[in-house]
C-alpha positions as CSV (number, residue, x, y, z in Angstrom):
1,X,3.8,30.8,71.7
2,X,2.3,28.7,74.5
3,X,4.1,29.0,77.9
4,X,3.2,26.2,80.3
5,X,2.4,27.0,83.2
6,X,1.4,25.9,86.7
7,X,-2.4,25.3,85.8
8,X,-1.4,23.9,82.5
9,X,0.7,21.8,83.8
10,X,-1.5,20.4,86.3
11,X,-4.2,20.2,83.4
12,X,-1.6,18.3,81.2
13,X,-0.3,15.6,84.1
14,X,-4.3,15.1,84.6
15,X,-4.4,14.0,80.6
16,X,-1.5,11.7,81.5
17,X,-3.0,10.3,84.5
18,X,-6.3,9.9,82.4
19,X,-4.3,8.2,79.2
20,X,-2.7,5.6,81.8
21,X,-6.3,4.8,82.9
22,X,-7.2,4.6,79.2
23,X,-4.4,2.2,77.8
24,X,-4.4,0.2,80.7
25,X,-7.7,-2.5,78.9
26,X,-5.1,-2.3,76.0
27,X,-2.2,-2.9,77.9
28,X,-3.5,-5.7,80.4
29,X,-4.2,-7.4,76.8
30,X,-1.0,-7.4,76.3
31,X,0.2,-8.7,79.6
32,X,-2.2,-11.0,79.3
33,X,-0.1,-12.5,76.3
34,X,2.9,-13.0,78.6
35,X,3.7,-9.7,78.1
36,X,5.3,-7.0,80.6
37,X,3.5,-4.0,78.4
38,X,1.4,-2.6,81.2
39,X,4.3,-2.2,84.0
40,X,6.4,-0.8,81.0
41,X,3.8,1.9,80.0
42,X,2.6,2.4,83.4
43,X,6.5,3.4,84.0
44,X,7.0,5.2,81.1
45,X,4.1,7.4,81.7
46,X,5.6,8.6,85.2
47,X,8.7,9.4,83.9
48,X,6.5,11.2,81.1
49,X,5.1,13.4,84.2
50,X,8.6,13.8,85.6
51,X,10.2,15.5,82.3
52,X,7.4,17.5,82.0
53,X,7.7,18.9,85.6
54,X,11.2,19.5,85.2
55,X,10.6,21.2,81.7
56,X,8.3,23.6,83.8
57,X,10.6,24.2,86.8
58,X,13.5,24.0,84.7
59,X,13.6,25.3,80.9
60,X,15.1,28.8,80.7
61,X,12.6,30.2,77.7
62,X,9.0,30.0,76.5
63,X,7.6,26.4,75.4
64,X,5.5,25.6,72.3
65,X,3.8,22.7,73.7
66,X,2.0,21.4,70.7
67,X,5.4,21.7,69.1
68,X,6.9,19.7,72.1
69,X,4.7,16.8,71.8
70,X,4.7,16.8,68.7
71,X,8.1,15.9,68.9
72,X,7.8,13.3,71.0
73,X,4.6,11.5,68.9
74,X,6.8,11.6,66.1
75,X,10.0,10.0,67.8
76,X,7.6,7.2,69.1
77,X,7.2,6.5,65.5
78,X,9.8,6.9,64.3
79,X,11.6,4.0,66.7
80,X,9.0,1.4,64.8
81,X,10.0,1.7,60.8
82,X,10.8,4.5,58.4
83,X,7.3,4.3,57.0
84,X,5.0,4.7,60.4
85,X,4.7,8.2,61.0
86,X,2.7,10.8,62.9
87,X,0.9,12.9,60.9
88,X,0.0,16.5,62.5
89,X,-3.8,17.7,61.9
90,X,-2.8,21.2,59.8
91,X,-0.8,18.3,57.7
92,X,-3.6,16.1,57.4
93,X,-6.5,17.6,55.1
94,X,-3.7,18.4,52.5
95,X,-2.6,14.1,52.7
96,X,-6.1,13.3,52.4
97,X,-7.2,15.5,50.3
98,X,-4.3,14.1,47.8
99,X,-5.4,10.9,47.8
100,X,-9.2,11.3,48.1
101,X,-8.5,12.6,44.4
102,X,-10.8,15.8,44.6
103,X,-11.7,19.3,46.3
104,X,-13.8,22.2,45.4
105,X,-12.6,25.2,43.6
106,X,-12.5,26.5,39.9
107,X,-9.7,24.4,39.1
108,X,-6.6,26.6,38.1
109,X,-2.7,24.9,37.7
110,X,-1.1,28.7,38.6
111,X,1.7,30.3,39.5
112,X,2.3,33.6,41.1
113,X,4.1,35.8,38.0
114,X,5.2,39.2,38.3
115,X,2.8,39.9,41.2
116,X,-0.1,38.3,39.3
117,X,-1.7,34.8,39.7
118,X,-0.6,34.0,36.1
119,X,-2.9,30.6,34.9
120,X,-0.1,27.9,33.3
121,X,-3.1,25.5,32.4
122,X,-7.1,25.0,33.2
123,X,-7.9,21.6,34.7
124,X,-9.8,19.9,32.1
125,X,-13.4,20.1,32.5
126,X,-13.0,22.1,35.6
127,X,-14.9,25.7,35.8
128,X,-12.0,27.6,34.8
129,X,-11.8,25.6,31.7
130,X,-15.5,25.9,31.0
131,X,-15.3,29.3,31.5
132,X,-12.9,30.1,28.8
133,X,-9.5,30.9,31.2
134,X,-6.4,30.4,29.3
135,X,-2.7,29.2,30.0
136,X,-1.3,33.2,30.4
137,X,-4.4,34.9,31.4
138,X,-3.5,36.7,34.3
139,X,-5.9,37.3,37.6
140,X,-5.6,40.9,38.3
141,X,-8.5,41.1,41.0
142,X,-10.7,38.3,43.1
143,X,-14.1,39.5,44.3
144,X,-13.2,43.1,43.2
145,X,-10.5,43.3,45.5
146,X,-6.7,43.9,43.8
147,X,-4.6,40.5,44.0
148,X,-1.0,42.3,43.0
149,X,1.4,40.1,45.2
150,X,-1.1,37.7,46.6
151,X,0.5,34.9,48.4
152,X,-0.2,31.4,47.2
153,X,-2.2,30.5,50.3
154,X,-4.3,33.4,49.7
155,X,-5.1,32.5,46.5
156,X,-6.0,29.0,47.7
157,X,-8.4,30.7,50.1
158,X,-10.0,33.2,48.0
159,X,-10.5,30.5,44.9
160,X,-11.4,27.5,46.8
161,X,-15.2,27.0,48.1
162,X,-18.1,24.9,48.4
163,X,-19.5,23.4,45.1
164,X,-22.2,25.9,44.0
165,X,-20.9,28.9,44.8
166,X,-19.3,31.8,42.6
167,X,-16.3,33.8,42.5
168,X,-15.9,37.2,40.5
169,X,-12.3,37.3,38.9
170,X,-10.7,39.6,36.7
171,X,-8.5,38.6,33.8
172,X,-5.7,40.3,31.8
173,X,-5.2,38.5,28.2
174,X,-2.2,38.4,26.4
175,X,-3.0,40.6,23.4
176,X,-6.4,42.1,24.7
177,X,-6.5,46.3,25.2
178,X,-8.7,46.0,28.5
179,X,-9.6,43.5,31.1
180,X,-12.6,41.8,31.6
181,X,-14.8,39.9,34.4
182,X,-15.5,36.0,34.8
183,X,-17.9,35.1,37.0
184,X,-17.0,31.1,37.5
185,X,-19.1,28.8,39.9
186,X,-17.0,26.2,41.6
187,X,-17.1,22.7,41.4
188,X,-15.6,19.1,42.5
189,X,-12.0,19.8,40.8
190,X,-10.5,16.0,40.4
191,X,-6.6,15.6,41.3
192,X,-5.1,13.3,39.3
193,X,-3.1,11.2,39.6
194,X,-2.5,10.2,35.4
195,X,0.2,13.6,34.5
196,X,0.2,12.4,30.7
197,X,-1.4,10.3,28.9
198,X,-0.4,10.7,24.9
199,X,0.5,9.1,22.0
200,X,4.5,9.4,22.0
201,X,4.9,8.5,18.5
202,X,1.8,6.7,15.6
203,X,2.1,3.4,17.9
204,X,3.0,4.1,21.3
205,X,0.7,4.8,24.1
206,X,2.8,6.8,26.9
207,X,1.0,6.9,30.7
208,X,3.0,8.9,33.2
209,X,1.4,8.1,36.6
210,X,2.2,10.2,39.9
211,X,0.2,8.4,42.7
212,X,-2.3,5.9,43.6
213,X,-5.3,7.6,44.8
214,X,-8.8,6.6,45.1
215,X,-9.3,6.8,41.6
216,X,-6.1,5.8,40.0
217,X,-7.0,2.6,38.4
218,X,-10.6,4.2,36.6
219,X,-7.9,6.9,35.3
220,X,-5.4,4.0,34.1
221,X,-8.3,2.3,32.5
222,X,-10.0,5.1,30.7
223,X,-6.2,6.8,29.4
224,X,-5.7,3.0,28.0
225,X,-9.1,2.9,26.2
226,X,-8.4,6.7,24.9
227,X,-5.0,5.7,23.8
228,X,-6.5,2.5,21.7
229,X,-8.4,4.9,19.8
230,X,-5.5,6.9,18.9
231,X,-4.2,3.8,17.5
232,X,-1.8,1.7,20.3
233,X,-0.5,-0.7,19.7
234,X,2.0,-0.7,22.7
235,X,2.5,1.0,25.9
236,X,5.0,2.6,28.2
237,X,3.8,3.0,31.3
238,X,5.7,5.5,33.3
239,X,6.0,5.0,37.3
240,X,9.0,7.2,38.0
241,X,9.0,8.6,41.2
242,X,5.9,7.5,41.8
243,X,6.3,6.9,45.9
244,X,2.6,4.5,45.8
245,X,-0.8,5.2,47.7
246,X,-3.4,2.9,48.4
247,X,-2.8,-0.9,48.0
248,X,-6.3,-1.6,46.4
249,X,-5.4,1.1,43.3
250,X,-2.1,-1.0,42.6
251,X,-3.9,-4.4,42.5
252,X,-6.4,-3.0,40.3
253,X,-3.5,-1.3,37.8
254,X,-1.9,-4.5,37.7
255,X,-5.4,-6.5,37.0
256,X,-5.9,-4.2,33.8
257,X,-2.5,-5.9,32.3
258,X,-2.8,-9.5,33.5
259,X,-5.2,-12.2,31.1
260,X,-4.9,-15.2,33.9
261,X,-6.0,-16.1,36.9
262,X,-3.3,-15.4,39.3
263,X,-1.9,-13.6,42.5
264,X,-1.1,-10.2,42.3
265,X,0.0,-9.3,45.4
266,X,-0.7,-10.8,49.1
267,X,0.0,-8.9,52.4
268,X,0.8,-10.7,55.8
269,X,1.2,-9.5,59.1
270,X,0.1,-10.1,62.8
271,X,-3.3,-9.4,62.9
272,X,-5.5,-12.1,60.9
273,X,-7.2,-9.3,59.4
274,X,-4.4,-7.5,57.5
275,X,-3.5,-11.0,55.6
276,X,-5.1,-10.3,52.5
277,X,-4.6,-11.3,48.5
278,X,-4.9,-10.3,45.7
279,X,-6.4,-12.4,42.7
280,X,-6.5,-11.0,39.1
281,X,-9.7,-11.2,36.9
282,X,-8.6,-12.5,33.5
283,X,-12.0,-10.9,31.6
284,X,-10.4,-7.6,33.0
285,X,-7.1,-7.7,32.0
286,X,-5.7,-6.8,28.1
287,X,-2.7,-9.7,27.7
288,X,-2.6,-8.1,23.6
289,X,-0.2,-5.0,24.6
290,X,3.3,-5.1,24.8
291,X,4.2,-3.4,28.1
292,X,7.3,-1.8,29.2
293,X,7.0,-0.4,32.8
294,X,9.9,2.7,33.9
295,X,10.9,2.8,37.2
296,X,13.7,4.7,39.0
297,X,14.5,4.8,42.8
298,X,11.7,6.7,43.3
299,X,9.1,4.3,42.6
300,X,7.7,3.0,45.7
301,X,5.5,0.9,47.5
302,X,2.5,0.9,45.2
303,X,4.4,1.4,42.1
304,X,6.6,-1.5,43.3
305,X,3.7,-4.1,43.6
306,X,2.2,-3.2,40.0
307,X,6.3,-3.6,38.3
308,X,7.0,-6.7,41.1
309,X,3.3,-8.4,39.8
310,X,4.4,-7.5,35.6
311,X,7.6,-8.8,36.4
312,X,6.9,-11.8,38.8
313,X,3.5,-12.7,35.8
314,X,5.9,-12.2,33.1
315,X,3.6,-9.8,31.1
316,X,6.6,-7.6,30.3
317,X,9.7,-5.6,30.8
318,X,10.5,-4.1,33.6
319,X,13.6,-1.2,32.8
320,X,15.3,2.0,34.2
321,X,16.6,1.7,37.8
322,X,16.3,-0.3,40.7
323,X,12.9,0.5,42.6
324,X,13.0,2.3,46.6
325,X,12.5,-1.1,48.1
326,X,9.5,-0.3,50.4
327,X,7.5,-3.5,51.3
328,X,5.7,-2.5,53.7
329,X,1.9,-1.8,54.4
330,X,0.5,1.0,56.3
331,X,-3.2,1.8,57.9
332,X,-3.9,5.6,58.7
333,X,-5.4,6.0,62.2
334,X,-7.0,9.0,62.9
335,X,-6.7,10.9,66.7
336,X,-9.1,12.4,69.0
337,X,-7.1,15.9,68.5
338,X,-7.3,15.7,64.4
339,X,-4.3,14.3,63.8
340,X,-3.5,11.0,62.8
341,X,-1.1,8.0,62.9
342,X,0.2,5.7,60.1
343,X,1.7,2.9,61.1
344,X,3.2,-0.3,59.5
345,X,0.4,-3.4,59.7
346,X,1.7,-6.3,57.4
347,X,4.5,-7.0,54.8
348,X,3.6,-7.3,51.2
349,X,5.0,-9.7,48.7
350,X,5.0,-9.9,45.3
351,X,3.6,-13.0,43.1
352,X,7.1,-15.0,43.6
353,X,6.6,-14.7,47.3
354,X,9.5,-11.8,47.1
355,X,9.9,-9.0,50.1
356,X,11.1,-6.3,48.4
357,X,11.6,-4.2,51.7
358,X,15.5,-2.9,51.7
359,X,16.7,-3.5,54.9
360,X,16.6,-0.6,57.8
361,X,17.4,0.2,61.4
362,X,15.1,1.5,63.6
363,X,15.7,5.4,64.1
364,X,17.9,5.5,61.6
365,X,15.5,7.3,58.9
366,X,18.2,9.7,57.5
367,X,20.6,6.8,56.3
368,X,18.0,5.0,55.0
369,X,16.8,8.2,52.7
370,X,20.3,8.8,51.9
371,X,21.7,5.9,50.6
372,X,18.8,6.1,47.4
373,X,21.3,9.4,46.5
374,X,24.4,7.1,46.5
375,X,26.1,8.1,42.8
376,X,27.0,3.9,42.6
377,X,24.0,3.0,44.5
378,X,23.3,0.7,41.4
379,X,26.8,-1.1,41.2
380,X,26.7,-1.3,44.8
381,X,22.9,-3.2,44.4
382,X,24.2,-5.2,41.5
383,X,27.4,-6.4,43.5
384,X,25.3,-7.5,46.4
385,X,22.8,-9.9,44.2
386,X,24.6,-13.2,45.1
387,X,23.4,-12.0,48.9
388,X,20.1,-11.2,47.8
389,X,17.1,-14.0,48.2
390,X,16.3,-15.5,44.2
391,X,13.3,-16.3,43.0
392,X,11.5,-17.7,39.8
393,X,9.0,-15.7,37.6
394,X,6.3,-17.8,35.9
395,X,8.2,-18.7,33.3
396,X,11.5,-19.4,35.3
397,X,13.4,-16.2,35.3
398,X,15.3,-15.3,38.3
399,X,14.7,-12.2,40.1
400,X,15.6,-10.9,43.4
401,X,13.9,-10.0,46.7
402,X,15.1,-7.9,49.7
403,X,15.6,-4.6,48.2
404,X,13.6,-3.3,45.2
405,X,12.5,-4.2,41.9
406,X,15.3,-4.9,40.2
407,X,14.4,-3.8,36.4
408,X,15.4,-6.4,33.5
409,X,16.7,-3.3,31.5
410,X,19.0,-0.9,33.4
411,X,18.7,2.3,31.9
412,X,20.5,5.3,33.9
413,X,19.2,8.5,34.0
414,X,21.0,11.4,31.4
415,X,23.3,14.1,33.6
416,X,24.1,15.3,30.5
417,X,21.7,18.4,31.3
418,X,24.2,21.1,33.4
419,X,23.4,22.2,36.5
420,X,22.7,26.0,35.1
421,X,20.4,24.8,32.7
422,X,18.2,23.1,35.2
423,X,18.4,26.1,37.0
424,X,17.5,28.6,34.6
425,X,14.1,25.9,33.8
426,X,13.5,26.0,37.5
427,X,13.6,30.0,37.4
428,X,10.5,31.1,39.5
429,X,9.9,33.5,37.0
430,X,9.3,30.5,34.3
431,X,10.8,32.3,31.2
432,X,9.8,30.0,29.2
433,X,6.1,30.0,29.7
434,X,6.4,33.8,29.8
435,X,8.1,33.7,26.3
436,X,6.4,30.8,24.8
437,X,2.8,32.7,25.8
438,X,4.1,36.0,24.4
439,X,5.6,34.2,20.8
440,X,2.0,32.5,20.1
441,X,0.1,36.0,21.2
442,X,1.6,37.8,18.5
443,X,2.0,34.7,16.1
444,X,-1.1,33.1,14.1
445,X,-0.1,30.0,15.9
446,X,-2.3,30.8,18.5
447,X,-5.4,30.1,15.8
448,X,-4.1,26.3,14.7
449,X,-4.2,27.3,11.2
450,X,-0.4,27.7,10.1
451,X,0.8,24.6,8.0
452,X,2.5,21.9,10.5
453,X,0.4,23.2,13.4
454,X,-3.3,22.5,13.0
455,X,-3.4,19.4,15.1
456,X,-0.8,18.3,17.5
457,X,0.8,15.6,15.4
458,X,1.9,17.7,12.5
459,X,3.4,19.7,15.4
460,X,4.9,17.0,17.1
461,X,6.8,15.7,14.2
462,X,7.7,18.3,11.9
463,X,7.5,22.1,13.8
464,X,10.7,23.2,15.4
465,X,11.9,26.9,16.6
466,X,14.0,28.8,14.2
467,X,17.6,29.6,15.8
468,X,16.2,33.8,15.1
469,X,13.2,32.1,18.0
470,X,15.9,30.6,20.1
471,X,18.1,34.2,20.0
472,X,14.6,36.1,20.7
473,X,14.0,33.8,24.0
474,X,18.0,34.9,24.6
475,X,17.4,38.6,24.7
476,X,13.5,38.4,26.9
477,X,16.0,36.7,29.1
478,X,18.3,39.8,29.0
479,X,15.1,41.7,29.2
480,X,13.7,40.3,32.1
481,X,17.0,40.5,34.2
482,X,17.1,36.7,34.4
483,X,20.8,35.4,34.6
484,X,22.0,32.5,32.7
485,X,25.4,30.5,31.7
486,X,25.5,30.9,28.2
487,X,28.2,28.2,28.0
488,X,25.4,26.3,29.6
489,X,22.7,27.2,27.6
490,X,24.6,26.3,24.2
491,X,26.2,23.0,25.5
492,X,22.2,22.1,26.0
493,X,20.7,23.9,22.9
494,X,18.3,21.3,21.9
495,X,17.0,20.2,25.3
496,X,15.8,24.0,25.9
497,X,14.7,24.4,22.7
498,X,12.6,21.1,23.3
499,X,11.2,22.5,26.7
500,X,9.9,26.0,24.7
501,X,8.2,23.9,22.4
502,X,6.6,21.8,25.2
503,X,5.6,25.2,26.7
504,X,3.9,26.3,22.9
505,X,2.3,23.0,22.8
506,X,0.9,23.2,26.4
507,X,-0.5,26.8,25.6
508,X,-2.2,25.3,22.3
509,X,-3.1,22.2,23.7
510,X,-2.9,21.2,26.7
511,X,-0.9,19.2,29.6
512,X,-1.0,16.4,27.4
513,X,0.4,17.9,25.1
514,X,3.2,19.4,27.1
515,X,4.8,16.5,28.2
516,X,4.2,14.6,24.8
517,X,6.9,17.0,23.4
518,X,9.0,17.5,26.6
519,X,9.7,13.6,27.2
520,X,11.5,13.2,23.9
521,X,14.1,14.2,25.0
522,X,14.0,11.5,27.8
523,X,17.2,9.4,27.5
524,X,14.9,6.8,29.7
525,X,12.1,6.9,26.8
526,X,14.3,6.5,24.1
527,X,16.4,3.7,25.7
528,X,13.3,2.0,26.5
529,X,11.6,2.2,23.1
530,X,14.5,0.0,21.7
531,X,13.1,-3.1,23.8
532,X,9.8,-3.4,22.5
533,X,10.6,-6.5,20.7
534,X,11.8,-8.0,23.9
535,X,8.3,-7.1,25.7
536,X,6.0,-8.4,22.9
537,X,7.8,-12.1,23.6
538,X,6.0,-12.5,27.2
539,X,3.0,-11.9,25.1
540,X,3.8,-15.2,22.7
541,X,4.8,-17.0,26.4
542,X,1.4,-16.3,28.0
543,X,-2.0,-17.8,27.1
């Protein structure tokens, strides 16, 4: 805890005296413009001094500064827009590193199981994949040194390092007598940003994208060039709560779709050098797919201007729920202390010339999150469309600004699924990895050679779990001392015996793999399937 005390406080009111001197260029600039900014922050900052003071003089109990101005950077922010934001510098390196799209490590997805860092899947082509680490191989020892009831942090630590250099682990196997040693050299581990990318059924393509990092539209364009091979014919690109990234990646996902020379998405705000656009490149762009994008009210921002420009272009369906309605553009500033600002630079609009930005007040970020939780928040949208700004796609549909993407489809999500059932899937023991790695260990499964299971579409479309498997996950359950609702569990059966095959096709196969099987049972998905014929009639309306 930092106290603050006479010197510090003497210390602090010289930084204050010294950031006056420093904004005052800045501010004169402003005044300059007809402006009262410099009187305003030249006050401001001497009331600044005074509440400090006082704080000293005054406050009954120890201080964390950094936590105090912290505080107040944040509240600065937070009077501008929902989406300009002060980002502290122990927040910073994880942001960055999300969106830079790498780090260095041996490239583990993990959990901590038991007391043991348990691996759920190898990152493909990462060291740990190349070294032969398998989903359910457990990491009993780092470096020689016993890693019973690591944290996860620690394990971040202990795993993570420079490219080039090794770490010693030792591994438990499912089925194996003894452990044995790995020695794995780290590498550049890529984060991406594509979850899935897998053939749903023998002609559609399914992408499920999380972000828009730095390398999001090379991922896009190499899953849709995989996916050919497989033999697509149409795609369903998934951008469910997908909250956006960097405004580049979402021009270039939306370039990949469109076959003519038009705006994508242009940007305007007060400086000359924020106003950009946005032109596709027809070579680029494959106009022979059908498309059908998903969205929710999680899709944001990025994932906003990619559905806004497939909408606005008329290069296919939009469906699922009204989008989050962010319109706004940020620019991440970075701060002599290692932290950083974002803050809002320019609107965005889409093709049509829409704002999609929902409307907000200033300090009023909790209402503003809230109201995407509303149960009607979709009657309440539709019943507010004759307020709403139209405007006219390509070929002359109507569509709406000031609030979202509103999809051409409205699918709602399932809530089918109990609440028990999601929480026994959310167990932090994951009993159904646990069971689904200890069914193919002592099953010839695990080899790919039983009839229905040597390659993943044979697996996919005609292996299912006996109900003697579903009663056997029922008493691991009981063995475990894990609680469940069996009203619960019967009333949704099929969904959790869908999610134990996803886990037995993640073990044989992969991430891929895993979602391929858990997504059919999607309500979304298999809504949206039915409008293919509907999306393959912008292609016949497009050169």
């Amino acid at each position: 805890m930092k106290k603050i005390k006479s010197k510090r406080l003497l210390s602090l009111l010289g930084a204050a005296i010294v950031i006056i001197i420093l904004v005052a260029p800045f501010s004169r600039n402003l005044y300059s413009q007809g402006k009262d900014s410099y009187k305003i922050i030249r006050s401001k900052m001497q009331v600044l001094n005074q509440i400090l003071q006082f704080i000293n003089q005054y406050y009954f109990d120890t201080i964390e500064l950094d936590k105090l101005m912290e505080g107040a950077f944040k509240g600065m922010m937070k009077e501008l827009d929902p989406h300009s934001i002060y980002i502290p510098g122990k927040k910073l390196e994880d942001i960055d590193e999300k969106f830079k799209g790498t780090f260095q490590g041996i490239g583990i997805e993990f959990d901590i199981l038991g007391g043991y860092i348990t691996v759920i899947s190898p990152v493909a082509d990462s060291p740990s994949e190349r070294a032969g680490l398998l989903p359910g191989d457990q990491i009993i020892a780092i470096n020689g040194k016993d890693a019973y009831n690591i944290t996860k942090d620690q394990v971040f630590k202990d795993l993570r390092g420079k490219k080039g250099t090794s770490v010693n682990i030792t591994v438990r196997r499912i089925g194996l007598d003894d452990p044995f040693e790995v020695t794995i050299i780290r590498d550049n581990i890529p984060i991406y940003s594509v979850r899935a990318s897998i053939m749903y059924d023998d002609s559609t393509g399914y992408i499920w994208l999380t972000r828009f990092s730095a390398t999001t539209a090379t991922e896009v364009k190499k899953s849709i060039e995989n996916l050919k091979k497989q033999g697509m014919t149409r795609l369903l690109f998934d951008l469910r709560n997908n909250s956006g990234g960097y405004l580049e990646q979402a021009a270039g996902i939306a370039d990949l779709f469109i076959t003519q020379k038009d705006t994508l998405v242009f940007t305007k705000g007060k400086r000359k050098d924020t106003e950009q656009v946005f032109i596709a490149h027809p070579h680029i762009g494959d106009g022979n797919i059908p498309l059908v994008v998903l969205v929710n009210r999680g899709s944001a921002s990025a994932s906003e201007i990619v559905s806004g420009a497939i909408q606005d272009i008329d290069r296919g369906l939009i469906a699922g729920e009204t989008t989050f309605g962010k319109g706004l553009v940020q620019k991440q500033l970075p701060l002599k202390d290692g932290s950083a600002i974002r803050i809002t630079i320019a609107r965005y609009f889409t093709p049509s010339g829409r704002l999609i930005q929902r409307p907000y007040e200033k300090g009023g970020d909790d209402q503003y999150y809230l109201k995407l939780y509303e149960k009607d928040r979709e009657k309440k949208i539709d019943s507010l469309k004759a307020l709403r700004p139209k405007y006219l796609t390509r070929s002359g549909r109507v569509v709406y600004g000031g609030g979202g993407i509103t999809p051409d489809i409205y699918i709602p999500r399932d809530t089918l699924i109990e609440n028990e059932t999601y929480k026994l899937l959310s167990n932090s023991k994951r009993p159904l990895f646990n069971w689904a790695s200890i069914y193919l260990s002592n099953n010839e499964m695990k080899n790919k050679t039983s009839e229905n299971i040597n390659n993943f579409t044979k697996f996919r479309d005609h292996w299912s779990l006996s109900e003697y498997e579903f009663q056997d996950f029922l008493f691991y359950l009981k063995q475990e001392d894990i609680q469940y609702d069996s009203t619960a569990i019967y009333n949704n059966k099929n969904y959790i015996m869908n999610h134990l095959k996803a886990e037995c096709a993640g073990i044989l196969w992969g991430n891929n793999e895993t979602w391929g099987i858990r997504r059919r049972t999607d309500n979304q998905i298999i809504e949206a399937l039915k409008y293919f014929e509907e999306a393959s009639s912008f292609l016949d309306d497009n050169p």
